[in-house]
C-alpha positions as CSV (number, residue, x, y, z in Angstrom):
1,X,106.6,104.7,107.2
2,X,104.4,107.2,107.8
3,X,105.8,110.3,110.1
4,X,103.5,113.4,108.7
5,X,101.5,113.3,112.1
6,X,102.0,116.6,114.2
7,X,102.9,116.4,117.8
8,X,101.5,118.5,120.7
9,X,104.3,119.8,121.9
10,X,105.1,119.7,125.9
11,X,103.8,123.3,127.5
12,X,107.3,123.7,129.8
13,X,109.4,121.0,129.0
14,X,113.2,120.5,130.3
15,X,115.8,122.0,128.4
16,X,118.4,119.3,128.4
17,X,120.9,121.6,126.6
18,X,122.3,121.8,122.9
19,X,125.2,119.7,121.2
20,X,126.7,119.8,117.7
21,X,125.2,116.3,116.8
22,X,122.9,114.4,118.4
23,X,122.6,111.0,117.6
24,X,119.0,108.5,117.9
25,X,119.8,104.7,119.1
26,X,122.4,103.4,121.1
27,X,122.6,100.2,119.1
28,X,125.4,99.0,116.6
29,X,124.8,102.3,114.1
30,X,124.7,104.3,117.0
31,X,128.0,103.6,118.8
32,X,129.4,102.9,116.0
33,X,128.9,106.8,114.3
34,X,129.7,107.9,117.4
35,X,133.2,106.8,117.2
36,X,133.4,108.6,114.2
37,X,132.5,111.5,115.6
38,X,135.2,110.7,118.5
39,X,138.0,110.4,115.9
40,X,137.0,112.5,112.9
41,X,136.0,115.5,115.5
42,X,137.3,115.4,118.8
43,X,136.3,119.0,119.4
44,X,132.3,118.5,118.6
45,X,129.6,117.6,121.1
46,X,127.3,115.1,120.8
47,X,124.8,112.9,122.5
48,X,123.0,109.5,121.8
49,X,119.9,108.9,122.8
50,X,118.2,105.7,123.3
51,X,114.7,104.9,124.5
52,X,116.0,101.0,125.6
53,X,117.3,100.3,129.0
54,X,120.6,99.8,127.7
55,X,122.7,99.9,124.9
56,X,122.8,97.1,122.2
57,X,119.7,97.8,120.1
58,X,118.5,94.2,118.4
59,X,121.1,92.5,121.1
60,X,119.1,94.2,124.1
61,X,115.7,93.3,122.5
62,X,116.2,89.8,121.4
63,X,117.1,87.5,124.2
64,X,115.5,84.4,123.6
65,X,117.3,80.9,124.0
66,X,120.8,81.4,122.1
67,X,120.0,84.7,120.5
68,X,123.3,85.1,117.9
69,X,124.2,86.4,115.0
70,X,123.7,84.9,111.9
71,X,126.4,87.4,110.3
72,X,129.9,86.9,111.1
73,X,131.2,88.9,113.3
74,X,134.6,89.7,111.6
75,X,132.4,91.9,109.0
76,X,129.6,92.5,111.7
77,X,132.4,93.7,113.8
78,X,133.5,97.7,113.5
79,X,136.3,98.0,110.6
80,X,138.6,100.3,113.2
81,X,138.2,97.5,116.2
82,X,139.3,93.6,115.6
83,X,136.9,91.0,116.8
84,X,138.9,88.5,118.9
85,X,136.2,85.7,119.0
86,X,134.6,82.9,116.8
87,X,132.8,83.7,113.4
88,X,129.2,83.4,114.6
89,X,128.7,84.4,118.3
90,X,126.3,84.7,120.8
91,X,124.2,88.5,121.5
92,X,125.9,88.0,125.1
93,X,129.7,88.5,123.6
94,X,128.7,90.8,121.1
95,X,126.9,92.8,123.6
96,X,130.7,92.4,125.8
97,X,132.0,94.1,122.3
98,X,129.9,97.3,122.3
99,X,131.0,97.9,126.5
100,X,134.5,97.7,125.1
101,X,133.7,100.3,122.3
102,X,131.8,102.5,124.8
103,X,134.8,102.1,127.0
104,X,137.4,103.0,124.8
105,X,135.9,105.4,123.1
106,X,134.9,107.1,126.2
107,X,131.1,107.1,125.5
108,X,129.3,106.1,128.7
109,X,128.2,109.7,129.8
110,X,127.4,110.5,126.4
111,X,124.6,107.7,126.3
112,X,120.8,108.5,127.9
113,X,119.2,105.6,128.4
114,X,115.0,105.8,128.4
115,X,115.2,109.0,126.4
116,X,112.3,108.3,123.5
117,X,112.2,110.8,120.7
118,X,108.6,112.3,120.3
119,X,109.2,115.2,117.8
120,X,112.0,116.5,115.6
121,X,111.4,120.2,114.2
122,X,114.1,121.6,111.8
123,X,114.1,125.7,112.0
124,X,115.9,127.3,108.5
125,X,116.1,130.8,110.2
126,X,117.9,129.1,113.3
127,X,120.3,126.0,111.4
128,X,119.3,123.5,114.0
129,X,116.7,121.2,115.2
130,X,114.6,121.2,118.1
131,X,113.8,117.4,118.8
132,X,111.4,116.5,121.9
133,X,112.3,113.3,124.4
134,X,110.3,111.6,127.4
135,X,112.3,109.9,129.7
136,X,110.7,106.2,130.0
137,X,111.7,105.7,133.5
138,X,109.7,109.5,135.3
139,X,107.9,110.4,132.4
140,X,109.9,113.9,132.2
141,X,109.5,116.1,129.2
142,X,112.6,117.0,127.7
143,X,114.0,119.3,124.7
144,X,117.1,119.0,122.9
145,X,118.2,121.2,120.3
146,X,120.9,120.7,117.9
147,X,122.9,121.3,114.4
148,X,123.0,117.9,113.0
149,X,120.7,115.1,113.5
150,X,121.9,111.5,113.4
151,X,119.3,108.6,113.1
152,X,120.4,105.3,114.0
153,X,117.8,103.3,115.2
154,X,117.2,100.9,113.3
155,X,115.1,99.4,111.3
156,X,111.8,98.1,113.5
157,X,109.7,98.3,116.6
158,X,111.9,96.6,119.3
159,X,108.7,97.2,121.7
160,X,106.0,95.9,119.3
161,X,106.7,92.5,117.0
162,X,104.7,91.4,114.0
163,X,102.4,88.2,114.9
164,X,99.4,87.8,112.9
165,X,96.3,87.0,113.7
166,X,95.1,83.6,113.6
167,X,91.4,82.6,115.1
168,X,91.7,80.9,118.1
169,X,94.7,82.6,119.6
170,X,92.3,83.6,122.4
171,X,91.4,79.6,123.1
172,X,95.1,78.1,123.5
173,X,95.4,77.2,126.9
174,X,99.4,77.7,126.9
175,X,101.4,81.0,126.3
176,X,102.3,82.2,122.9
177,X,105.4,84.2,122.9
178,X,107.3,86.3,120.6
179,X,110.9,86.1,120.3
180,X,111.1,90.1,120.3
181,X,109.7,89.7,123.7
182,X,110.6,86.7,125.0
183,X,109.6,85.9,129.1
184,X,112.6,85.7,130.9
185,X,110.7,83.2,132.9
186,X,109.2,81.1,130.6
187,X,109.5,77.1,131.2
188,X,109.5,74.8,128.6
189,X,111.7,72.1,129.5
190,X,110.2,68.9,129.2
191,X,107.2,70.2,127.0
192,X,106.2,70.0,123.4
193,X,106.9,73.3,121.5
194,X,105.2,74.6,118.1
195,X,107.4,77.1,116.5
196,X,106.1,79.5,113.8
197,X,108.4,80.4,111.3
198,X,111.6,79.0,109.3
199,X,113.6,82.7,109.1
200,X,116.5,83.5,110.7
201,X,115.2,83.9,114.4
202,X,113.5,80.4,114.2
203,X,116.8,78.8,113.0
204,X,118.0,80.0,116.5
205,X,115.1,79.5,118.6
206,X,114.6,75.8,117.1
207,X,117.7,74.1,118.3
208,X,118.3,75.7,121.2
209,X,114.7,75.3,122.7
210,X,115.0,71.5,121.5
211,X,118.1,71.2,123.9
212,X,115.7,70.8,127.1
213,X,112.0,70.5,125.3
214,X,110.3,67.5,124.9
215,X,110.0,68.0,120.6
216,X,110.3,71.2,118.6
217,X,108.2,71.3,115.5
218,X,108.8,74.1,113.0
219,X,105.8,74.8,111.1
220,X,106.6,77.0,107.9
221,X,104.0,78.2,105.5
222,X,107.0,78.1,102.6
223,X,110.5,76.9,103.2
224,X,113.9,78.8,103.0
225,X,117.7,78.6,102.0
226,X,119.9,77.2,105.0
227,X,123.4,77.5,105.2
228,X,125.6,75.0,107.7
229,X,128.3,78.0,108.6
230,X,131.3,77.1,110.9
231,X,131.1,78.6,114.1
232,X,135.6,79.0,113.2
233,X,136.2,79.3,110.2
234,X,138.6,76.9,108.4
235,X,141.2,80.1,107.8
236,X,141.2,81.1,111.1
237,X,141.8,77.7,112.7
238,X,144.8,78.0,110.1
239,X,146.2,81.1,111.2
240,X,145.5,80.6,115.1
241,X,149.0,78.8,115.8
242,X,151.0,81.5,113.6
243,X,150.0,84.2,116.5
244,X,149.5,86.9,114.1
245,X,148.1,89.8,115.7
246,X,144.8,90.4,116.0
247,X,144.5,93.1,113.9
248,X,145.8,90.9,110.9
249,X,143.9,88.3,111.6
250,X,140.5,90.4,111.8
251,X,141.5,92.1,108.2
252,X,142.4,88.8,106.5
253,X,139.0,87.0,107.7
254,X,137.0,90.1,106.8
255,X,137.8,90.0,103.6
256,X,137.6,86.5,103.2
257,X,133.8,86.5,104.4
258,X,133.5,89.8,102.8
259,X,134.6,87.6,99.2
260,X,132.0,84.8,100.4
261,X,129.7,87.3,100.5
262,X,129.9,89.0,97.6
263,X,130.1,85.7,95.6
264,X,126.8,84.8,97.3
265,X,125.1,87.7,96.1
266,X,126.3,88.0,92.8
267,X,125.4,84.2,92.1
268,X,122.3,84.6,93.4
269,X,121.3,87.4,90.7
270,X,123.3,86.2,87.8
271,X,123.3,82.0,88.2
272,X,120.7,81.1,91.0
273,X,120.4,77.8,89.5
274,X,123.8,77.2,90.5
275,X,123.4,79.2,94.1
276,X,120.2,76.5,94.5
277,X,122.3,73.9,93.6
278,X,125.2,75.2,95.9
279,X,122.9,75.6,99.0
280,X,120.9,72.3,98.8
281,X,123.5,70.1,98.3
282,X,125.7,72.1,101.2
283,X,122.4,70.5,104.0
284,X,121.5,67.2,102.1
285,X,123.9,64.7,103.9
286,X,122.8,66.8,107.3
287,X,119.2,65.7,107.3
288,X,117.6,62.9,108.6
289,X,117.6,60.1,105.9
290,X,114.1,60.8,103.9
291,X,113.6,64.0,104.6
292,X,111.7,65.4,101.6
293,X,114.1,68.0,100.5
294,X,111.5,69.2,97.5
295,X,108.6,69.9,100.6
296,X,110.4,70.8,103.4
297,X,113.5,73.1,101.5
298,X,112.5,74.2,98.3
299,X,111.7,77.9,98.4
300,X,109.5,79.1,95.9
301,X,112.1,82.4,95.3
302,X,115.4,82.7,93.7
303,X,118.3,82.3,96.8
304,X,119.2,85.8,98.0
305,X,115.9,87.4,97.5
306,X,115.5,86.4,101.1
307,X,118.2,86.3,104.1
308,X,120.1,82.8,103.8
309,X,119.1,81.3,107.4
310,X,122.8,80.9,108.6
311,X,123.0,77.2,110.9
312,X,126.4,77.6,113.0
313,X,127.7,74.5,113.0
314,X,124.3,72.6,111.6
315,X,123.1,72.8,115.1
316,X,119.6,72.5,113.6
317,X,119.9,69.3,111.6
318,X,121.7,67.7,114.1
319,X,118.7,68.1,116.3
320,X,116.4,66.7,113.8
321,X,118.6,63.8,113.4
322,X,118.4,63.0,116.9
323,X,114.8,63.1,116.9
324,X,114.5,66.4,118.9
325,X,112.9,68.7,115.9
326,X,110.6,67.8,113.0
327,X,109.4,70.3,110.2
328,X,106.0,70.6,108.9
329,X,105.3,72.7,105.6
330,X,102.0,74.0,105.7
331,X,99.2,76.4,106.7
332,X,98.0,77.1,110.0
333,X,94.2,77.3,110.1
334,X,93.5,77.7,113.5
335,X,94.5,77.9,116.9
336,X,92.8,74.9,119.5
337,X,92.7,74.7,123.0
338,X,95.7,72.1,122.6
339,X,97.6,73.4,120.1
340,X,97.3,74.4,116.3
341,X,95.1,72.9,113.1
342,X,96.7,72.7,109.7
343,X,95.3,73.6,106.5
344,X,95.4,70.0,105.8
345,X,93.3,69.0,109.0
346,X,96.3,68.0,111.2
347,X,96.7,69.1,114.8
348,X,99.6,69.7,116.6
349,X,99.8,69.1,120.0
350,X,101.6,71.8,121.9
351,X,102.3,73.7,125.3
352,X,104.0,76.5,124.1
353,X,103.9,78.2,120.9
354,X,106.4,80.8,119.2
355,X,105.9,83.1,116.7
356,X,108.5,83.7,115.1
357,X,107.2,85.7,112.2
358,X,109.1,88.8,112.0
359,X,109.4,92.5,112.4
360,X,107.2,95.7,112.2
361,X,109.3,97.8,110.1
362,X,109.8,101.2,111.5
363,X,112.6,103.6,110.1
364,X,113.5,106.8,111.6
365,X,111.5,105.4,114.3
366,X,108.4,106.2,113.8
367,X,109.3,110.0,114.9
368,X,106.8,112.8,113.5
369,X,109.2,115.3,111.5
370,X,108.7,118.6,110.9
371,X,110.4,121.1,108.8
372,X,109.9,124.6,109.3
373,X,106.3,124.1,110.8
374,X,105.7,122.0,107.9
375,X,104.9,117.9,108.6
376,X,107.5,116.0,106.5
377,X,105.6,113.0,104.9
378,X,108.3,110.6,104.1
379,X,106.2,108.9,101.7
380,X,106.6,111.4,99.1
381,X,110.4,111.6,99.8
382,X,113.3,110.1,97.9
383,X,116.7,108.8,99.9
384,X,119.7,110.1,98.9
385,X,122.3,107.5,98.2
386,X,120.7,105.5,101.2
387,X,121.9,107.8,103.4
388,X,120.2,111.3,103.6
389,X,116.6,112.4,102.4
390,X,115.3,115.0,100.2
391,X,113.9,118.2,101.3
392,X,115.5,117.4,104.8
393,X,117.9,119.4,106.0
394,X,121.2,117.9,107.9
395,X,120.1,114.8,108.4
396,X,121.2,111.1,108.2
397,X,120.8,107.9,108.6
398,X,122.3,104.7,109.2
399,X,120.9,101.8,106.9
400,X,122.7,98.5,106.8
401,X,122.9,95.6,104.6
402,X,120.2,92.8,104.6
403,X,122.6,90.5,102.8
404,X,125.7,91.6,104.1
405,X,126.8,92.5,107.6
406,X,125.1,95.8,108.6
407,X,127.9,97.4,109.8
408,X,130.0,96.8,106.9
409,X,127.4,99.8,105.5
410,X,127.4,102.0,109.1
411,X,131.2,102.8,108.3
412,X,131.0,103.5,105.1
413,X,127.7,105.9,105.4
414,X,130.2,107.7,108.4
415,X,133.0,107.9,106.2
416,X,130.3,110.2,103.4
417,X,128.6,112.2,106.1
418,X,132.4,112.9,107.6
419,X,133.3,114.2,104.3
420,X,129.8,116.6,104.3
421,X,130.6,117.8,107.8
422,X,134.5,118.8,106.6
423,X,133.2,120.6,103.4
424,X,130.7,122.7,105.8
425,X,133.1,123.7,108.5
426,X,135.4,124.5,105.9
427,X,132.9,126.5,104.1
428,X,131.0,127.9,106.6
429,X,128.1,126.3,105.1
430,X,125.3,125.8,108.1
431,X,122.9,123.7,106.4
432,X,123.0,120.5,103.6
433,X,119.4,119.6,102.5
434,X,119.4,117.0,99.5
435,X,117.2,118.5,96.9
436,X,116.2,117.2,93.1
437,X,118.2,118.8,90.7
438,X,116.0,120.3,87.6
439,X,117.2,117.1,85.3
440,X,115.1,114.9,88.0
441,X,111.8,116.9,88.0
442,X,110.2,113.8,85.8
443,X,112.1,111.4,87.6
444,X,110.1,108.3,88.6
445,X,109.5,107.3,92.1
446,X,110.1,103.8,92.9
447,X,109.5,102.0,95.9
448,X,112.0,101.7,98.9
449,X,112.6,98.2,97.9
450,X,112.9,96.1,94.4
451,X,111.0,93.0,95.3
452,X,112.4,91.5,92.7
453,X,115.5,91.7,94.2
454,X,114.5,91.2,98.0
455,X,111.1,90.4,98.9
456,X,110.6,89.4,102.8
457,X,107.5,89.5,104.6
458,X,108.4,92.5,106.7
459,X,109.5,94.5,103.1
460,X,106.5,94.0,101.6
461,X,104.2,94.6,104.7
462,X,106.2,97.9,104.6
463,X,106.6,99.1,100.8
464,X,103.2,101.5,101.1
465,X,104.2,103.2,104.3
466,X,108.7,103.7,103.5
467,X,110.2,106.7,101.4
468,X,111.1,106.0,97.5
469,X,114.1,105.8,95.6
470,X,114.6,107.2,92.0
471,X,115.6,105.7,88.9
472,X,119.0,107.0,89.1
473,X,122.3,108.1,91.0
474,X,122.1,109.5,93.6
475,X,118.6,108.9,94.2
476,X,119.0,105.2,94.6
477,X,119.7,102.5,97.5
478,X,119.9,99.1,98.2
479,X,123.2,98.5,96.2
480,X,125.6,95.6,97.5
481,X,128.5,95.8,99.4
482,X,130.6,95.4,96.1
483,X,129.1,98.4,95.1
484,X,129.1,100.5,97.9
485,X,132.8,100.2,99.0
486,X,133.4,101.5,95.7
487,X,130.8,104.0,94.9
488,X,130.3,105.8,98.3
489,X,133.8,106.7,99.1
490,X,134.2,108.7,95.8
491,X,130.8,110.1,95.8
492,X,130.3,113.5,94.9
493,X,128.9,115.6,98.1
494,X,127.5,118.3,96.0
495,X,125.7,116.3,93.4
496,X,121.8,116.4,94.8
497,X,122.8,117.9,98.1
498,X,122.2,122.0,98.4
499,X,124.4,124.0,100.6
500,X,123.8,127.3,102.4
């Protein structure tokens, strides 16, 4: 992520006004820190800003056939609001979710909807950023300036997808569609569909295409892990007909998935053997008889180092069984007029294609920064505790999990910058920039991500172009949930960050 480009700024634009906070991304991270803010500081302005059409983030981008979750929602779900529904649900009820959060927390005319972020300046002398918007919908310049900047948009470009380029594209005589940006009109009942991809969005996009398609085929280049999740889970089928209230129910299945979790990622660093063996017995008697487990779902990683691909119910498999979706493990080499070559010479016949090959990564948006007059080049920058940056000044983020439910991290990254915010108003500090302490001038700069310990297409594409970590606390990031819940809620708010 590369954000040292200056900006031109507007000659006369709009001053839209200041607040104490102001808040990028109206998605899960977004509402949910604002309901922080809400509780923690009823007194303090704020406003979120989101360059969408409406709130939702990831749920407002992706709407392809059956677009869910492949977290459950009892950990996806905000710690302070109990999710009433089943485990693994649709983007339809989870978007039903955030109206109910932006309801009750009284949020609707604090949301501005086509507001894109073009510049952020931070000013030392005045305490506050000065952060540029164009409205999507007129094209309106706009300035916002404020004492505390939130980012919480994410972690890609909703408006541009990653799809490779394969020769031919130009010569298929069907469309080829991205799930990202999926045509609301788009017809493929009845037809044959080709589906790139064997991640998370393609074990979505598979069975529920195959429901009214002629034949799905899933064409992987490598295979992944697959997990058969119930769509209920066992424990809360059990507890359904003691009419507990909904608040208990939502703690005790939180931590029970929040155990599964855990157990998942700590077997897949210290015994993936067993974690292999765990996962490919878990599909074997849901596949077709002769499937060849070895070709078709056999990674070539250790399980973990990429997302499971979650299968409520086994959806998937039940489709292959019934003939409906067939997987081929191979390369593509080209794109034909009817379909798509193999490496090994085969064509597949096809009038639609998918790609469903991932994300662009994009953090902090892809917004130049700029700290007094001087372009912040976030390449050269090290996160503090996966939350904050060095040599910024009052600024944060919200960064999920990738293993475990994001928003299990949102609330606890709120809970630290809470505690920050308290310590400066009771100081009457103005400004927290995290800053190396002397001990760290030789300190090693790693990349954003370990690959060794999660290595996805869209990480890697990313690794040259994100901010670093350290080789030590609190210069690091990318810990588990096990860790965090722990770690963050006793870390010390003075150790790396500089007050004045």
């Amino acid at each position: 992520m590369t954000t040292s480009a200056t900006t031109d700024r507007p000659a006369t634009p709009t001053d839209a006004g200041h607040v104490d906070v102001l808040i990028v991304g109206a998605g899960v991270s977004g509402i949910g820190v604002a309901h922080h803010l809400r509780e923690a500081f009823p007194d303090r302005s704020f406003a979120i800003l989101e360059a969408q059409d409406a709130r939702g983030g990831t749920w407002w981008t992706h709407q392809f056939p059956g677009a869910r979750s492949d977290s459950d929602l009892f950990t996806y779900g905000y710690r302070h609001k109990p999710w009433r529904g089943p485990s693994i649900a649709a983007g339809g009820a989870i978007l039903e979710y955030l109206d109910e959060v932006i309801q009750e927390d009284d949020l609707a005319d604090k949301i501005h909807y086509r507001h894109r972020v073009t510049a952020a300046d931070f000013s030392s002398a005045e305490h506050r950023w000065t952060v540029d918007v164009v409205r999507e919908d007129t094209g309106e310049e706009l300035r916002y300036t404020t004492d505390f900047l939130w980012m919480c948009s994410g972690y890609y470009k909703h408006d541009e997808p990653y799809t490779p380029e394969w020769p031919g594209m130009d010569r298929f005589r069907g469309p080829i569609v991205h799930p990202q940006s999926w045509p609301k009109d788009l017809d493929y009942a009845g037809k044959k569909v080709v589906v790139i991809g064997s991640g998370a969005t393609a074990a979505t996009v598979v069975p529920n295409t195959a429901k009214t398609a002629a034949h799905v085929t899933m064409v992987q280049r490598s295979p992944s892990y697959w997990f058969a999740a119930p769509t209920v889970h066992e424990l809360a089928a059990t507890l359904e007909p003691l009419d507990l209230p909904a608040e208990w129910t939502h703690e005790i299945l939180r931590r029970q998935y929040i155990q599964q979790l855990d157990w998942l990622a700590t077997t897949g660093k210290d015994d993936p053997d067993q974690l292999h063996e765990f996962l490919i017995e878990g599909i074997r008697p849901l596949l077709p008889e002769g499937t060849d487990i070895e070709k078709h779902f056999t990674p070539t990683y250790r399980p973990w180092q990429q997302r499971i691909a979650f299968v409520p119910d086994g959806d998937m498999f039940e489709r292959m069984r019934e003939g409906k979706v067939s997987i081929v493990t191979d390369t593509i080499e080209e794109f034909t007029e009817r379909g798509v070559r193999l490496g090994s010479g085969e064509e597949l016949e096809a009038d639609v294609i998918v790609t469903a090959t991932g994300f662009r990564l994009s953090a902090f948006a892809d917004v130049p920064f700029r700290v007094d007059e001087e372009a912040v080049d976030f390449r050269t920058k090290v996160t503090w505790r996966g939350l904050m940056i060095s040599d910024v000044p009052n600024m944060a983020y919200a960064f999920g999990y990738f293993r475990h439910s994001w928003t299990l991290r949102v609330d606890l990254v709120a809970d630290v910058v809470e505690r920050i915010m308290r310590h400066m108003d009771e100081s009457g500090l103005h400004t927290v920039t995290p800053k190396l302490r002397p001990t760290d001038a030789d300190m090693p700069l790693r990349p954003w991500s370990d690959l060794d310990n999660f290595n996805p297409g869209y990480v890697q594409r990313s690794q040259d172009r994100m901010f670093g970590q350290g080789d030590r606390e609190p210069w690091l990031h990318m810990h588990e949930h096990d860790v965090d819940r722990v770690e963050l809620p006793k870390a010390d708010i003075e150790d790396g960050l500089t007050y004045s």
